[in-house]
mmCIF file as gemmi writes it, N, C-alpha and C atoms, coordinates in Angstrom:
data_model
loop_
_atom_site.group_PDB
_atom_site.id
_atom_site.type_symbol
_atom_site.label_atom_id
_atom_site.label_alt_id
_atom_site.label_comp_id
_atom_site.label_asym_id
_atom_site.label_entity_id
_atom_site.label_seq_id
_atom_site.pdbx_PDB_ins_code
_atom_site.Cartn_x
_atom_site.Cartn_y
_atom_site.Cartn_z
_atom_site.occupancy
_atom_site.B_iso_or_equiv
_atom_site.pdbx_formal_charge
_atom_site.auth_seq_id
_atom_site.auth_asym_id
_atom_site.pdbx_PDB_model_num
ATOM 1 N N . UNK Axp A 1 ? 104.695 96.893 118.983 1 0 ? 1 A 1
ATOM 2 C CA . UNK Axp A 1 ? 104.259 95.701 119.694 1 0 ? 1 A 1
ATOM 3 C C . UNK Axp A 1 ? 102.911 95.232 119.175 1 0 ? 1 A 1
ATOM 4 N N . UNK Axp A 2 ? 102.77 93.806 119.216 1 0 ? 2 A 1
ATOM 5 C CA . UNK Axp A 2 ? 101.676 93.217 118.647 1 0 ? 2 A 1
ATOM 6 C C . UNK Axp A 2 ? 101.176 92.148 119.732 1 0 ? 2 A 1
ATOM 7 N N . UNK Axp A 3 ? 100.13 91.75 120.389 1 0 ? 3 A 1
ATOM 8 C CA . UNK Axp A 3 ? 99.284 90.864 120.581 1 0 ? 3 A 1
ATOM 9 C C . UNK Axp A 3 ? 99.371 89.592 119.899 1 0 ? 3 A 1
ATOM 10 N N . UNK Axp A 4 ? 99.393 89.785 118.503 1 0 ? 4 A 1
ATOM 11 C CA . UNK Axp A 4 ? 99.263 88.979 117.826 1 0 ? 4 A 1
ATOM 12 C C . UNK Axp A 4 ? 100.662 88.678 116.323 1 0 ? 4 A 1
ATOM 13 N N . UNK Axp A 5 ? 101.746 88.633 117.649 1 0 ? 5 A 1
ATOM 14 C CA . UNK Axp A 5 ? 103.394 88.65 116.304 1 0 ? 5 A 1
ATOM 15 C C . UNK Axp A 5 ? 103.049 87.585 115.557 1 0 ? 5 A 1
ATOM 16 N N . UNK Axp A 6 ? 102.354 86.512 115.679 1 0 ? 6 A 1
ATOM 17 C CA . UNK Axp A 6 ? 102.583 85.337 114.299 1 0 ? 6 A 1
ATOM 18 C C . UNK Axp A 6 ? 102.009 85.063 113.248 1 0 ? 6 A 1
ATOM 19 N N . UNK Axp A 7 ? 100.77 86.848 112.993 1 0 ? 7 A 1
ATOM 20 C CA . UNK Axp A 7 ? 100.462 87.004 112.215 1 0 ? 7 A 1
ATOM 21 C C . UNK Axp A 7 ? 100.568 88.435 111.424 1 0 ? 7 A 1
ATOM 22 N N . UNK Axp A 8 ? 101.182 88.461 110.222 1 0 ? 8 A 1
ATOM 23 C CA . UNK Axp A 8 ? 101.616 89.502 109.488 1 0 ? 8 A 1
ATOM 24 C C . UNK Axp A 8 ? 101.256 89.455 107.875 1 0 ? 8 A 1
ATOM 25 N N . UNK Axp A 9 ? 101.709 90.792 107.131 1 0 ? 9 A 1
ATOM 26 C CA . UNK Axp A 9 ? 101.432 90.832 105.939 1 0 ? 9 A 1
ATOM 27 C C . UNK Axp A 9 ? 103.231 90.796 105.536 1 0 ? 9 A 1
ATOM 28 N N . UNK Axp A 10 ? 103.678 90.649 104.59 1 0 ? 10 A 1
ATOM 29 C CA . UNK Axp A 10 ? 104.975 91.023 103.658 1 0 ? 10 A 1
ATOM 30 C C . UNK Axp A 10 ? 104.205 91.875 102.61 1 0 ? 10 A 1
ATOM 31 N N . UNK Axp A 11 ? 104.789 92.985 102.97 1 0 ? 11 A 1
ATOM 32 C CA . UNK Axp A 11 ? 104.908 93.718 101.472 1 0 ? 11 A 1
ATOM 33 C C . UNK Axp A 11 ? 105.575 94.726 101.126 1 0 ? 11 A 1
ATOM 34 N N . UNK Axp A 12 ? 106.575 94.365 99.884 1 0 ? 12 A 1
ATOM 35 C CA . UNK Axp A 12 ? 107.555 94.713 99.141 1 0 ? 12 A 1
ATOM 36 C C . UNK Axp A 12 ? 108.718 94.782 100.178 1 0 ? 12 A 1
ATOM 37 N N . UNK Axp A 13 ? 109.174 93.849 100.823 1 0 ? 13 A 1
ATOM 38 C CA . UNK Axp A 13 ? 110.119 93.309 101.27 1 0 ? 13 A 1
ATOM 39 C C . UNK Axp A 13 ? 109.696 93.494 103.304 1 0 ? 13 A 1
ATOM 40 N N . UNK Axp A 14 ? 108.781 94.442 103.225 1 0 ? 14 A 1
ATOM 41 C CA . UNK Axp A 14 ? 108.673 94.816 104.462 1 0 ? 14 A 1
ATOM 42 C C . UNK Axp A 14 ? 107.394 94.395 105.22 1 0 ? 14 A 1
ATOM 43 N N . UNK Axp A 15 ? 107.191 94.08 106.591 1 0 ? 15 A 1
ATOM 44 C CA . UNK Axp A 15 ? 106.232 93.077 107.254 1 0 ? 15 A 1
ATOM 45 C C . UNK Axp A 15 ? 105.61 94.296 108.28 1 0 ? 15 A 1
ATOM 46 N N . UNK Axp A 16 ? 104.252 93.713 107.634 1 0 ? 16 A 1
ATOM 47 C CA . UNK Axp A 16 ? 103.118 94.343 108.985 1 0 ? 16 A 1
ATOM 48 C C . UNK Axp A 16 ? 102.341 93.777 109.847 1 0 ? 16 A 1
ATOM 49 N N . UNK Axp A 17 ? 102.175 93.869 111.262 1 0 ? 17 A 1
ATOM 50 C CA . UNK Axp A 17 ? 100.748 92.984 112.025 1 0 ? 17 A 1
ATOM 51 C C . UNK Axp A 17 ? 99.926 93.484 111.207 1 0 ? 17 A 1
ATOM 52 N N . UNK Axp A 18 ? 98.996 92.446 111.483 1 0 ? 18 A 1
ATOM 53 C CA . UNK Axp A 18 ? 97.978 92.79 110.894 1 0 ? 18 A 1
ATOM 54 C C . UNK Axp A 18 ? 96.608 92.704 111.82 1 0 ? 18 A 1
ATOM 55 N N . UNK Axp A 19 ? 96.893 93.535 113.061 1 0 ? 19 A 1
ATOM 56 C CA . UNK Axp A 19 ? 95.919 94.101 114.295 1 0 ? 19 A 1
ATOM 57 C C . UNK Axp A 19 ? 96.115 95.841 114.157 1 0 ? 19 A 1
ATOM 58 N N . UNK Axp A 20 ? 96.636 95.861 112.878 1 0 ? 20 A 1
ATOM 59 C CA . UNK Axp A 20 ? 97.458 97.653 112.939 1 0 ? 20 A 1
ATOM 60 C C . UNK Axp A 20 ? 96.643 97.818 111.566 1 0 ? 20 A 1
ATOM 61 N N . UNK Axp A 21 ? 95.99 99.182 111.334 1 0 ? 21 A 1
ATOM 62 C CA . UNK Axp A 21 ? 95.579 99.879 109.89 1 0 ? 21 A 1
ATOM 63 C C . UNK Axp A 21 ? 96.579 99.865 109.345 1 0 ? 21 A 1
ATOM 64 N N . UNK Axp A 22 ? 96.906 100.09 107.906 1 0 ? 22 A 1
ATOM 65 C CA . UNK Axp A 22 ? 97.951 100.087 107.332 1 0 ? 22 A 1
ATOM 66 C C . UNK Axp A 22 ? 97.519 100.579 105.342 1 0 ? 22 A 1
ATOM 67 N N . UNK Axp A 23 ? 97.756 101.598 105.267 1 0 ? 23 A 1
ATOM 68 C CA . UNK Axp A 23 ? 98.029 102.105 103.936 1 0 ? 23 A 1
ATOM 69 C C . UNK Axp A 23 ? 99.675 102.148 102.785 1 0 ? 23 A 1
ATOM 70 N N . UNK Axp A 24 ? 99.592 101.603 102.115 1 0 ? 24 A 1
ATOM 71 C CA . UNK Axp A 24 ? 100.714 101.116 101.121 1 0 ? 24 A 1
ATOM 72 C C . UNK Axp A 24 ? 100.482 101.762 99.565 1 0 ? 24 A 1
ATOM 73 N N . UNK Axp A 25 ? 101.165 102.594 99.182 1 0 ? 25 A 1
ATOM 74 C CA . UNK Axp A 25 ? 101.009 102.643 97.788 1 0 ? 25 A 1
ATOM 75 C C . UNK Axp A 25 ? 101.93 101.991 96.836 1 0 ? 25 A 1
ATOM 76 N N . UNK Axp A 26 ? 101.628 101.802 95.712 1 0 ? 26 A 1
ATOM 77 C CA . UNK Axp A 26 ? 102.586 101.028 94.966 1 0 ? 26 A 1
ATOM 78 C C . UNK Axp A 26 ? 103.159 100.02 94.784 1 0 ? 26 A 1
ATOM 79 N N . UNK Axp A 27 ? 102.034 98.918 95.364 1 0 ? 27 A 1
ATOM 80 C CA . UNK Axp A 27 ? 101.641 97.447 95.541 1 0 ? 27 A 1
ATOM 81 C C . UNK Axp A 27 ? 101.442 96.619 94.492 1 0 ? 27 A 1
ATOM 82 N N . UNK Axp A 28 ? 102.342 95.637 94.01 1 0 ? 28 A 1
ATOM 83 C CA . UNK Axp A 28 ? 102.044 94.471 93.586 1 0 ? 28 A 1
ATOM 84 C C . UNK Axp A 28 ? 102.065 93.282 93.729 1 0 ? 28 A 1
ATOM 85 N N . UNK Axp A 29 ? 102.687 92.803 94.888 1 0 ? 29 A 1
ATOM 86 C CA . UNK Axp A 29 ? 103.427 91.479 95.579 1 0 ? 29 A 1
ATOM 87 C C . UNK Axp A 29 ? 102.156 92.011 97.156 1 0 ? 29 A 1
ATOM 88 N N . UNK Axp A 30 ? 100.815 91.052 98.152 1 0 ? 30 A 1
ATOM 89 C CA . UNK Axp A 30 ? 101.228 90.946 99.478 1 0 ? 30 A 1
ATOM 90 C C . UNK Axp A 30 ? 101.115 89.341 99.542 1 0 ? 30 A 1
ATOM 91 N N . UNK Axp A 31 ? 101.539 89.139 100.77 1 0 ? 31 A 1
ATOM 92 C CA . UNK Axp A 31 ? 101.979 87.733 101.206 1 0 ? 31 A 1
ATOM 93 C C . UNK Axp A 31 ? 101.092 88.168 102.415 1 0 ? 31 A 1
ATOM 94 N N . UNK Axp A 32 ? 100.386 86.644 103.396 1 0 ? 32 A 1
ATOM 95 C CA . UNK Axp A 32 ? 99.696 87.171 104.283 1 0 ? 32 A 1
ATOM 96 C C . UNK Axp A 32 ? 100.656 85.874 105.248 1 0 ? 32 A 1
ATOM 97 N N . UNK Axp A 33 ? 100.646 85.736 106.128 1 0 ? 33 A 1
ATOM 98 C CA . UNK Axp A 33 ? 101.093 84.837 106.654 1 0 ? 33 A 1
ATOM 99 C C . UNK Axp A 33 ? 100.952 84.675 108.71 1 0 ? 33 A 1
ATOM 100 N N . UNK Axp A 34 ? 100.222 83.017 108.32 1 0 ? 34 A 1
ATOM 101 C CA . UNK Axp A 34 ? 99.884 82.59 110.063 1 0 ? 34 A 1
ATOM 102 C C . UNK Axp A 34 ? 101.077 81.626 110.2 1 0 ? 34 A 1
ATOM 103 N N . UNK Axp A 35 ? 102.092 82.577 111.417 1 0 ? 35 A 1
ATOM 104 C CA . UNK Axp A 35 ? 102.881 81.197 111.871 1 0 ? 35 A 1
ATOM 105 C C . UNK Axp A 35 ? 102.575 80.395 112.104 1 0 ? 35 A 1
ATOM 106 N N . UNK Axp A 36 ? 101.575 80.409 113.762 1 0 ? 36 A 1
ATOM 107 C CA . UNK Axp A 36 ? 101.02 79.896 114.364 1 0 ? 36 A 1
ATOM 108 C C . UNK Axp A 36 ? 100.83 78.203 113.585 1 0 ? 36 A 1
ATOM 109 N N . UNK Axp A 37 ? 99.527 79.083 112.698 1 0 ? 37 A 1
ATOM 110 C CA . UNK Axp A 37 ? 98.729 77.516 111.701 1 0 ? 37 A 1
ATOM 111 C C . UNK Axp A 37 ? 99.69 77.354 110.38 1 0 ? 37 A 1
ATOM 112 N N . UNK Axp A 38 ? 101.239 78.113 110.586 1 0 ? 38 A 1
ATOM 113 C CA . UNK Axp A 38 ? 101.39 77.598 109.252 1 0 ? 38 A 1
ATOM 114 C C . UNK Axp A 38 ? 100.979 77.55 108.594 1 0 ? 38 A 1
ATOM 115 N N . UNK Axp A 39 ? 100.157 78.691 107.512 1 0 ? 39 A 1
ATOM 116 C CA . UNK Axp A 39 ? 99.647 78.975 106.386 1 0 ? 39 A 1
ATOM 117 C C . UNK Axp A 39 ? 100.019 80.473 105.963 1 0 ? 39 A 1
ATOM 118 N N . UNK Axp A 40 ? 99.762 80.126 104.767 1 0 ? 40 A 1
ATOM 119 C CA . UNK Axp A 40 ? 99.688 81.342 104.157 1 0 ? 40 A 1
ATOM 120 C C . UNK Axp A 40 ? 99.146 82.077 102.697 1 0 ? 40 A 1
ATOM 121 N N . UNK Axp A 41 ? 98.532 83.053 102.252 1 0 ? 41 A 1
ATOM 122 C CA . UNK Axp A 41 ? 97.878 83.295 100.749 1 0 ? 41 A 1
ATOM 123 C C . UNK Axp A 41 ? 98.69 84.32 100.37 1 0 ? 41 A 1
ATOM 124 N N . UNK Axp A 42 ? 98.578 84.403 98.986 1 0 ? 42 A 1
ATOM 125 C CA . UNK Axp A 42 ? 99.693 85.461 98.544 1 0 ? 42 A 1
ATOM 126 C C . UNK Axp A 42 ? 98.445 86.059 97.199 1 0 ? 42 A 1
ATOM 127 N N . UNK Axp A 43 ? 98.668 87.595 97.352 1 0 ? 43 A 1
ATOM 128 C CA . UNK Axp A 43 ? 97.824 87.916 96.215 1 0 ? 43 A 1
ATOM 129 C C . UNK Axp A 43 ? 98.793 88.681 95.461 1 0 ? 43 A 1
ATOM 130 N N . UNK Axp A 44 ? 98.746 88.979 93.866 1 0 ? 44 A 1
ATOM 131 C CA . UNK Axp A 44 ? 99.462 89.275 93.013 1 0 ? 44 A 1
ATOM 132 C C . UNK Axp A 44 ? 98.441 90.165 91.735 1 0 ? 44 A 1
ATOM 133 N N . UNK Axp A 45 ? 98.784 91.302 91.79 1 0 ? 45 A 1
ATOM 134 C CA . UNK Axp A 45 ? 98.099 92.198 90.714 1 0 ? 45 A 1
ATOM 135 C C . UNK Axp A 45 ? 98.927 92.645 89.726 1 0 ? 45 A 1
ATOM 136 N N . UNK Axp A 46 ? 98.704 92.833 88.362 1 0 ? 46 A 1
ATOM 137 C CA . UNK Axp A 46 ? 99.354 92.883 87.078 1 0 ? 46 A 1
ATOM 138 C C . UNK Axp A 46 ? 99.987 94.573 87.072 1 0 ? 46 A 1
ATOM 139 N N . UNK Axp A 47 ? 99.166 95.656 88.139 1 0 ? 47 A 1
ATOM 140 C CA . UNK Axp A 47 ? 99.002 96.595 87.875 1 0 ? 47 A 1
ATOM 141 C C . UNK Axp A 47 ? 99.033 97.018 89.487 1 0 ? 47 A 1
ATOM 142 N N . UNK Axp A 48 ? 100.417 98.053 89.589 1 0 ? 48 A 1
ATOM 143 C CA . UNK Axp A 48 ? 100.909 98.488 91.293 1 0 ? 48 A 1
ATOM 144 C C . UNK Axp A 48 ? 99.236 99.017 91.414 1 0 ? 48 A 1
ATOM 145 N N . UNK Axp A 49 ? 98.992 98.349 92.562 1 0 ? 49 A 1
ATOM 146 C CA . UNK Axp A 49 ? 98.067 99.69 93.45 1 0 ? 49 A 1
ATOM 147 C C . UNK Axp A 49 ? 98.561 99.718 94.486 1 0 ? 49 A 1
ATOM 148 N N . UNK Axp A 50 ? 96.983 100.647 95.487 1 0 ? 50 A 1
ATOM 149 C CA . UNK Axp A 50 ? 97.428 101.018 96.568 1 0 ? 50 A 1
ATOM 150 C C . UNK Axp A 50 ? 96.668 100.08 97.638 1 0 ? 50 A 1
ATOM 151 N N . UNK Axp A 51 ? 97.338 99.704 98.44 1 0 ? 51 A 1
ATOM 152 C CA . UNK Axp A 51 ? 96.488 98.606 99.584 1 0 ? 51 A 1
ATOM 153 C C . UNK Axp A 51 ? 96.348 99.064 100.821 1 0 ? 51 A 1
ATOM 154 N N . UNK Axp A 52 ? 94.51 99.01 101.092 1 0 ? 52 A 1
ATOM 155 C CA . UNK Axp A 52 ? 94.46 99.098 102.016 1 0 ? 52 A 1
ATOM 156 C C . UNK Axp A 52 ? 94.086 97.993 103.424 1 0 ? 52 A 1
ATOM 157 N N . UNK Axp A 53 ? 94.432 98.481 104.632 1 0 ? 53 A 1
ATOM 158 C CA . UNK Axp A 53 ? 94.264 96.696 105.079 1 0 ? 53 A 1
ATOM 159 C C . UNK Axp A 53 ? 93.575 97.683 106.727 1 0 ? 53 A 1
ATOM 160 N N . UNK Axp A 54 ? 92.206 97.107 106.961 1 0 ? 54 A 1
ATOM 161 C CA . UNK Axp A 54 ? 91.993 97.28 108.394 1 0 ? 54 A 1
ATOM 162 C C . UNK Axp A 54 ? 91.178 95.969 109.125 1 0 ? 54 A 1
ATOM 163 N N . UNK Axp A 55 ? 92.189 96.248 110.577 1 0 ? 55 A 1
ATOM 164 C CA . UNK Axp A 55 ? 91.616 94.467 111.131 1 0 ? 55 A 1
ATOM 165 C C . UNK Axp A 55 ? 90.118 94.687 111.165 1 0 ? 55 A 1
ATOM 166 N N . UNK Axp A 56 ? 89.622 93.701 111.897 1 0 ? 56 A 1
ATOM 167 C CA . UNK Axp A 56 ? 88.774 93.359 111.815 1 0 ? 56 A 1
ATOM 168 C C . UNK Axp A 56 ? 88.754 92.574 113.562 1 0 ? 56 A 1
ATOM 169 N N . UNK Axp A 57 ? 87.877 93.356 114.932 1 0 ? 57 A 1
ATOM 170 C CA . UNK Axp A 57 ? 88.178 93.296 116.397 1 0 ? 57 A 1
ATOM 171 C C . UNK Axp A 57 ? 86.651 92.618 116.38 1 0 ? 57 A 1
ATOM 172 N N . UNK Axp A 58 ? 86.616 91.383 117.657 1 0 ? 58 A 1
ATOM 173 C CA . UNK Axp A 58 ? 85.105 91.057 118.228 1 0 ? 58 A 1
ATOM 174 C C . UNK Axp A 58 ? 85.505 91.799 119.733 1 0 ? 58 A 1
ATOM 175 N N . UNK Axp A 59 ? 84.809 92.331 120.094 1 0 ? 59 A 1
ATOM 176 C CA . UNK Axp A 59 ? 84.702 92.849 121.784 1 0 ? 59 A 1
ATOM 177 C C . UNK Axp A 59 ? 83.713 92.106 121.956 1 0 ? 59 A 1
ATOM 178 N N . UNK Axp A 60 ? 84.043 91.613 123.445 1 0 ? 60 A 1
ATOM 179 C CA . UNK Axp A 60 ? 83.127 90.486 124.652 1 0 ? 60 A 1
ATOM 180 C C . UNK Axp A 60 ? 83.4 91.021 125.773 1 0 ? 60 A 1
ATOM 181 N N . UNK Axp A 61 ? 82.066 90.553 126.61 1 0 ? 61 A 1
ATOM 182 C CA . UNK Axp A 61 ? 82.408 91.127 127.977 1 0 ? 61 A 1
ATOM 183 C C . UNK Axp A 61 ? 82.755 89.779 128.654 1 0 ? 61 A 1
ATOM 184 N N . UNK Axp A 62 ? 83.919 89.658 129.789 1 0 ? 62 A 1
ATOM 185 C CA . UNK Axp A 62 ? 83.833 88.55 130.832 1 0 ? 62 A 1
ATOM 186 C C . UNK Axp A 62 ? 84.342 89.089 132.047 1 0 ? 62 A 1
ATOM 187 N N . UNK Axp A 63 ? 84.659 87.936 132.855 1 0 ? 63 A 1
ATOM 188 C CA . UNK Axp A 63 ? 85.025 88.244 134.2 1 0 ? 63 A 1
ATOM 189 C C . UNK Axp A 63 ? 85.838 89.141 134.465 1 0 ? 63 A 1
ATOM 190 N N . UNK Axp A 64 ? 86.912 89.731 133.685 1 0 ? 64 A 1
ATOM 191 C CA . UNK Axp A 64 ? 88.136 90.567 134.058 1 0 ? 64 A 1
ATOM 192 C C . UNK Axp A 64 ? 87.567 91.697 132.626 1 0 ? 64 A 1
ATOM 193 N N . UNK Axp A 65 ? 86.574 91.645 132.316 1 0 ? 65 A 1
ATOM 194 C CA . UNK Axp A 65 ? 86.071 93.441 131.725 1 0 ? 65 A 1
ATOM 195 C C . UNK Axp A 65 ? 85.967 92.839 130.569 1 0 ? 65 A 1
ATOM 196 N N . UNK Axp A 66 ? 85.93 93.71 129.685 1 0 ? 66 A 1
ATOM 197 C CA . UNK Axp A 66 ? 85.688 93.675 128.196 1 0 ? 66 A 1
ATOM 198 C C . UNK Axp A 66 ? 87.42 93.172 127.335 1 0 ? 66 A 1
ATOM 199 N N . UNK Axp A 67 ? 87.186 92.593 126.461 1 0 ? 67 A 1
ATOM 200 C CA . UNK Axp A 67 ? 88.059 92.114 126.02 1 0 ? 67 A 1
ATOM 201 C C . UNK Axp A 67 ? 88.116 91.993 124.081 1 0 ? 67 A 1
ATOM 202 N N . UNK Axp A 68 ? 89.06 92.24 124.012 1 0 ? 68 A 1
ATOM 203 C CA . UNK Axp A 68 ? 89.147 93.042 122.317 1 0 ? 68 A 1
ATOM 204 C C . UNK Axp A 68 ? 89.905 91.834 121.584 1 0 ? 68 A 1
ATOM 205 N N . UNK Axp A 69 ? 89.517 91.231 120.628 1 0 ? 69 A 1
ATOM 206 C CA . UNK Axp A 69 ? 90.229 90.05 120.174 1 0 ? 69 A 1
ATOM 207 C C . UNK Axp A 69 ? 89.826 90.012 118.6 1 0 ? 69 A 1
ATOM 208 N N . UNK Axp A 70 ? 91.297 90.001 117.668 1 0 ? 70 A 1
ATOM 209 C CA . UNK Axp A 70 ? 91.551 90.202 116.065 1 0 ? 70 A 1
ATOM 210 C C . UNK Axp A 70 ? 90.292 88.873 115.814 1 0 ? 70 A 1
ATOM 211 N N . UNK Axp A 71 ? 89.725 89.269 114.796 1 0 ? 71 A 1
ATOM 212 C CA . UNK Axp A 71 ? 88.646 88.331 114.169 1 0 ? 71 A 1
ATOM 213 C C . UNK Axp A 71 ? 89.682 87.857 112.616 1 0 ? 71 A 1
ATOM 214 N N . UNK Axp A 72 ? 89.944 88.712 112.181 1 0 ? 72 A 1
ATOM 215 C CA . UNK Axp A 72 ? 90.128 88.638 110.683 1 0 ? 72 A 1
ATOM 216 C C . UNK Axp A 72 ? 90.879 90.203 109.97 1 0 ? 72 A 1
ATOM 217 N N . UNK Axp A 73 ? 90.616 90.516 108.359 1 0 ? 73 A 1
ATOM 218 C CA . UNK Axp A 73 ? 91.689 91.263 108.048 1 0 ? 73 A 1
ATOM 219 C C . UNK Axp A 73 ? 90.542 91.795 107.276 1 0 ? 73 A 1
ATOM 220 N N . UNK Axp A 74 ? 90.537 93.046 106.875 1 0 ? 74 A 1
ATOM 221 C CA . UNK Axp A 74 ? 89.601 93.761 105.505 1 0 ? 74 A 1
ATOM 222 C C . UNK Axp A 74 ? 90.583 94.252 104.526 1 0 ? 74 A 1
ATOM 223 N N . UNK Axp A 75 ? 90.923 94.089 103.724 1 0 ? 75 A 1
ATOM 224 C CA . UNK Axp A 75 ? 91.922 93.874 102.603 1 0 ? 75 A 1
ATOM 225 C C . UNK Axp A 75 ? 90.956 94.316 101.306 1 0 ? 75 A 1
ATOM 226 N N . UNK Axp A 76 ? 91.6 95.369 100.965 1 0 ? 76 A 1
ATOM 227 C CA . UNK Axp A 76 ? 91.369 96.823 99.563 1 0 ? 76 A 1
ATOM 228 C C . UNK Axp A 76 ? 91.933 97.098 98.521 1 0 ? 76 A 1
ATOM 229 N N . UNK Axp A 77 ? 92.19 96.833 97.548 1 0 ? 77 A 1
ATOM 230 C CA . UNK Axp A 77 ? 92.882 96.83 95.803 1 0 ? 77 A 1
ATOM 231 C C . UNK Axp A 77 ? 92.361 98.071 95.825 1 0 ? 77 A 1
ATOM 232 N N . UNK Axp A 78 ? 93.299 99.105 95.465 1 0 ? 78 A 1
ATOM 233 C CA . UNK Axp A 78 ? 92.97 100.416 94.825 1 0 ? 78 A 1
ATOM 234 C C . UNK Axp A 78 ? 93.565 100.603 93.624 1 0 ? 78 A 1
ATOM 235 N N . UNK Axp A 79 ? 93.112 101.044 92.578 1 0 ? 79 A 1
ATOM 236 C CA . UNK Axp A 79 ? 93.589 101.592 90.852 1 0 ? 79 A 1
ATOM 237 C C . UNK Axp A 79 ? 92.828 102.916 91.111 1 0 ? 79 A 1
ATOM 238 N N . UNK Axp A 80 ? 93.513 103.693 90.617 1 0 ? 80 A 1
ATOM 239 C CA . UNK Axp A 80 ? 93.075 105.288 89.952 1 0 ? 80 A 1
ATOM 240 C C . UNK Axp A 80 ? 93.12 105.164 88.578 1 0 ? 80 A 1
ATOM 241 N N . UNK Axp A 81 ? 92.423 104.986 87.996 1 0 ? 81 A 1
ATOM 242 C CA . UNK Axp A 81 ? 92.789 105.47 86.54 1 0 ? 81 A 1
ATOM 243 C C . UNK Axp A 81 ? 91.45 106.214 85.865 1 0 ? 81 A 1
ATOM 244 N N . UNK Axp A 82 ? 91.77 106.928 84.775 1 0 ? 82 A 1
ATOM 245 C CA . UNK Axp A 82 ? 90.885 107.427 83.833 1 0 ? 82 A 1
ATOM 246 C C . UNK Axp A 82 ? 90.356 106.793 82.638 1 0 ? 82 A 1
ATOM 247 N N . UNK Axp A 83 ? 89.11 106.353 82.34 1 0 ? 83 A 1
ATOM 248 C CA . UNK Axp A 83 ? 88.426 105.884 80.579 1 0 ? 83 A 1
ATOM 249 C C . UNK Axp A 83 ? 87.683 107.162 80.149 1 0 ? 83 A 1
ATOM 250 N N . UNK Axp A 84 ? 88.049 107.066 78.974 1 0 ? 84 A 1
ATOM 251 C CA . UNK Axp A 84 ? 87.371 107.82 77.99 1 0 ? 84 A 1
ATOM 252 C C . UNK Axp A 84 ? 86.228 106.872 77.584 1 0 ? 84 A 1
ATOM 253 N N . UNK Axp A 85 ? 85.141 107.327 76.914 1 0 ? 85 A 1
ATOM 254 C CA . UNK Axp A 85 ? 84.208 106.488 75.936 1 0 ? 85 A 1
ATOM 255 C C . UNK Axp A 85 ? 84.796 105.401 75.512 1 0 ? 85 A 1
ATOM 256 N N . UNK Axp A 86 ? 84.566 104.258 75.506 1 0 ? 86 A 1
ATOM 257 C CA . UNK Axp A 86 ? 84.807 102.55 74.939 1 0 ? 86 A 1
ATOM 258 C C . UNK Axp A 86 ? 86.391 102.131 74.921 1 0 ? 86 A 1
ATOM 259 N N . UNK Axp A 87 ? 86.854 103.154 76.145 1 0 ? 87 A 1
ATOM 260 C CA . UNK Axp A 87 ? 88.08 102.285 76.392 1 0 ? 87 A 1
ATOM 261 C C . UNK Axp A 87 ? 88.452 101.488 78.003 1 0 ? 87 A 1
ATOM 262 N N . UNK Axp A 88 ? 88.957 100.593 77.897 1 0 ? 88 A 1
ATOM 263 C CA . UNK Axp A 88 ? 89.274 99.347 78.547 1 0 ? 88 A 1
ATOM 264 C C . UNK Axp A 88 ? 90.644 99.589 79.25 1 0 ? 88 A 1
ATOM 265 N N . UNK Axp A 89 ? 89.817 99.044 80.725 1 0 ? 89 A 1
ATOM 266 C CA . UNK Axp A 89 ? 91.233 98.897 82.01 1 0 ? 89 A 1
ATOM 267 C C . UNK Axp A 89 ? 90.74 97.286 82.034 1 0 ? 89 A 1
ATOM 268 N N . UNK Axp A 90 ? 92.243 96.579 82.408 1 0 ? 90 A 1
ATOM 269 C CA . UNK Axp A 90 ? 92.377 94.857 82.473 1 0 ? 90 A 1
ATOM 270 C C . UNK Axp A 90 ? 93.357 95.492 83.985 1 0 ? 90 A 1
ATOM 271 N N . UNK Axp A 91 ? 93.434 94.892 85.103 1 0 ? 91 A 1
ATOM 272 C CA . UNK Axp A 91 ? 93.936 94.595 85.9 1 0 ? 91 A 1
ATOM 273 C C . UNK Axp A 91 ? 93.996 93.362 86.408 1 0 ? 91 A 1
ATOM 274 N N . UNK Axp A 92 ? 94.685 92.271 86.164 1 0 ? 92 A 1
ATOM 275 C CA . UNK Axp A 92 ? 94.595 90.783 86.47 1 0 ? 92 A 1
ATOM 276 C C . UNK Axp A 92 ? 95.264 90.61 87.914 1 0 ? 92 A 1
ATOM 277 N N . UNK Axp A 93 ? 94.653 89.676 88.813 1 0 ? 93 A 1
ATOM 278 C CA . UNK Axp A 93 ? 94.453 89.258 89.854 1 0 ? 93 A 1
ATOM 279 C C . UNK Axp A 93 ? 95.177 87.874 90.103 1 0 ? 93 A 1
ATOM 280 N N . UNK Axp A 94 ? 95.873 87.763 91.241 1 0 ? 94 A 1
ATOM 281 C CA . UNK Axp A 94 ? 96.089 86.435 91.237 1 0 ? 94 A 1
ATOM 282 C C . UNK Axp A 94 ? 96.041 86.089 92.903 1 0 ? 94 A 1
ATOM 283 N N . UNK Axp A 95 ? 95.233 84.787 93.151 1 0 ? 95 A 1
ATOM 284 C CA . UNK Axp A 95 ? 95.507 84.406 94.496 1 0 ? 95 A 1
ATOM 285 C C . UNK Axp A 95 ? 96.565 83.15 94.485 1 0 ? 95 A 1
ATOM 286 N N . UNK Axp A 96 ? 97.181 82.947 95.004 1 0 ? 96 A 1
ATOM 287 C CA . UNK Axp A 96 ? 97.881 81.763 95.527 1 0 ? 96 A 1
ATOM 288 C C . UNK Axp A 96 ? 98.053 81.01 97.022 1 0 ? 96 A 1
């Protein structure tokens, strides 16, 4: 269950809220998507990583107590790899 169903991630065929932590390895395709506003960004890396994604909560206090409400997303590109002396990693990026 989500608070917030009309906003999710797609990735690699499968959909996450995105009010939930969420670790993925072997990422090259996410899609982010607001029903709501009808939008959406899609990022695309040349090279699988691993993604990490944690929301991002404002807490306020009002009349009926404290209240916890999604701000936004923190979104993480991970590569492992190894260089030796004067050699070169290219991982290309794409937003859409």
């Amino acid at each position: 269950y989500s608070p917030y169903p009309f906003l999710f991630a797609e990735i690699e065929k499968r959909s996450f809220y995105l009010d939930k932590n969420f670790e993925i390895d072997n990422v090259s395709f996410l899609n982010v998507i607001d029903k709501k506003r009808k939008k959406s960004i899609s990022f695309r890396t040349s090279t699988p990583v691993t993604l990490w994604h944690f929301p991002v909560f404002h807490i306020s206090s009002s009349e009926r107590g404290l209240e916890k409400t999604y701000q936004g997303s923190s979104v993480t590109f991970l590569s492992k790899f190894k260089l030796r002396k004067n050699d070169l990693k290219e991982i290309h990026f794409e937003v859409e």
